[in-house]
N, C-alpha and C positions, 0 to 999 in steps of 0.2 A: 666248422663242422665238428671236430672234436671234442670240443666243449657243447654245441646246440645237442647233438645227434648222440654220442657216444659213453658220455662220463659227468655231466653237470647239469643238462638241461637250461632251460631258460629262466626258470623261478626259485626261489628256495622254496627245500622242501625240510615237512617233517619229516621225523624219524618215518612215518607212517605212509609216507607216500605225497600228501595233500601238504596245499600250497601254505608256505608262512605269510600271515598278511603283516602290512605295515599299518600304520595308523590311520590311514585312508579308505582302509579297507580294501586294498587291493594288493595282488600279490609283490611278494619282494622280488627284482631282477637279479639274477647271481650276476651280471656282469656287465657291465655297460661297453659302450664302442669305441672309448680308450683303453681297455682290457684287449680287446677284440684287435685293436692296432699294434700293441704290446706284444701281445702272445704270438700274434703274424710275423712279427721280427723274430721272435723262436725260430721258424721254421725255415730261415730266409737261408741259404744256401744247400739245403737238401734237396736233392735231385735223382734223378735214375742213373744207375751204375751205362758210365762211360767207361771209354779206355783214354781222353780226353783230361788234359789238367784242367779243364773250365767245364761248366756246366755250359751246352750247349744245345739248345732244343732242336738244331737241325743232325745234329750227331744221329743216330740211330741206336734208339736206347735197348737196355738190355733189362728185361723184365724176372730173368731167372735171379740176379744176383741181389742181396739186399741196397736201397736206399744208400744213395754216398751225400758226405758232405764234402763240399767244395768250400774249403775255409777261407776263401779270398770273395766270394759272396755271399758270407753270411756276416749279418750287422752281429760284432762282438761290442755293441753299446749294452750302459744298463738297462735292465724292462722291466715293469711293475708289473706281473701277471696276477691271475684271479687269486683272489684270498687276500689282495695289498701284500703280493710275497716280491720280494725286489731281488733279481735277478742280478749279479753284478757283472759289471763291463771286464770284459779281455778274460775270461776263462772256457771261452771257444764254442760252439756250437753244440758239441754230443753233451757238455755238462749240461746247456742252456736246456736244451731237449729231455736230458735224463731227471734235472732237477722240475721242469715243467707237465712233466710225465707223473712224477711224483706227487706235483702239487694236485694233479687233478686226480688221480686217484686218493688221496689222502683226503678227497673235500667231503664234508659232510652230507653232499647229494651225491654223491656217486652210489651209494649201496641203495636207497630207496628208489633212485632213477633208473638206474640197469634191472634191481631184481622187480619193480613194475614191467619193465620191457622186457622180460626173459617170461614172466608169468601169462601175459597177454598174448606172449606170440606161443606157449607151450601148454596152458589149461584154459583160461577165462578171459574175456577183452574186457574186462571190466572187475577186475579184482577191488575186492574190499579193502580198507586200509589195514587193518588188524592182518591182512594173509601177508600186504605187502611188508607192513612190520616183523611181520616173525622171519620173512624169507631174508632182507634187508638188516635181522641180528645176527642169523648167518653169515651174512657177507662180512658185515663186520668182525667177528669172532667166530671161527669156524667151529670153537671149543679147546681147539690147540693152540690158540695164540695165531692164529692166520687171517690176515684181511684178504676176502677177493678171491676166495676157494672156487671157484666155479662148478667143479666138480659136487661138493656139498653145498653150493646154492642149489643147483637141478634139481638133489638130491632132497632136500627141504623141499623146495616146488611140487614134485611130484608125488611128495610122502605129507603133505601137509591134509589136515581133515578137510578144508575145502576145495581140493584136489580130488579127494578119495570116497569124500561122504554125500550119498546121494540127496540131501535136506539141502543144500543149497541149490540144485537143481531146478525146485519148486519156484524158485525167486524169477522174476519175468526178465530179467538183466543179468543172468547166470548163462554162459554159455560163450565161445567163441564164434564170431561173424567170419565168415569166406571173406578173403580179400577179393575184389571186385574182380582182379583176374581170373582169379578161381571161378568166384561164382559165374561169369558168362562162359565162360569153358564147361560148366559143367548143364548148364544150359545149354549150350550146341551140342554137346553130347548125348542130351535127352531126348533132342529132335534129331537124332541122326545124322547135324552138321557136315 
């Protein structure tokens, strides 16, 4: 889910948001399901803060304190993760995590993939490539040498001309859809539900 959901998606993308094709004409996968096995050893002894030297799922977890790793089950083997970056064996689980952390924000679809899903959930469900592009050069270079500004992504987002300028409006594909919860809630509300 980290990689599908939060930081790479499932295709490569351009700068621009849209998908790279291969020779087939169909899009490229960022990662297949030996990556997917790999990167799952990353995460393989982190658990909820015990008081417990073992990870124990009948313990009763403690949700206030951060994520512990329990070093006695986490696989300290080598792992190939996304990008063909090879993780090496016996340098312990926070490096595996901290370096795996790294690799996925460092990938070439991280900026086009979050700053589409930061634009659809905050201006348009259907942003153009050229908006996702400019917002996506942000992420990448905030202007001070910064990747991953979040702050001046928003900040582009909401200051960018197809944000702000009423001519895209016109377009019949401009505009944000109610998520389905929304929209029946606001349907029971009309009829006095």
């Amino acid at each position: 889910e980290v990689m599908q959901l939060f930081t790479i998606g499932l295709n490569q993308l351009q700068p621009d948001g849209t998908y790279q094709l291969g020779s087939d004409g169909l899009p490229i996968p960022t990662y297949d399901q030996a990556t997917i096995v790999e990167t799952a050893r990353v995460f393989t002894g982190w658990g909820f803060h015990t008081e417990r030297p073992r990870l124990d799922f009948r313990a009763r977890p403690n949700f206030v304190e951060p994520m512990t790793l329990y070093p006695a089950q986490h696989d300290d083997g080598s792992k190939r993760i996304v990008g063909g970056i090879v993780l090496p064996a016996g340098q312990g689980g926070a490096r595996d995590l901290r370096l795996t952390l790294d690799a996925l924000f460092n990938h070439p679809n991280t900026g086009p993939f979050i700053c589409r899903q930061l634009i659809q959930r905050l201006v348009t469900s259907n942003p153009s490539p050229g908006y996702v592009y400019r917002v996506a050069q942000v992420f990448a270079h905030n202007g001070q040498g910064v990747r991953g500004d979040l702050g001046a992504v928003v900040r582009a987002i909401l200051l960018d001309y197809e944000a702000r300028s009423p001519a895209p409006t016109a377009n019949a594909g401009y505009g944000k859809l109610k998520e389905p919860l929304l929209q029946a809630t606001a349907l029971l509300r009309a009829f006095d539900a």
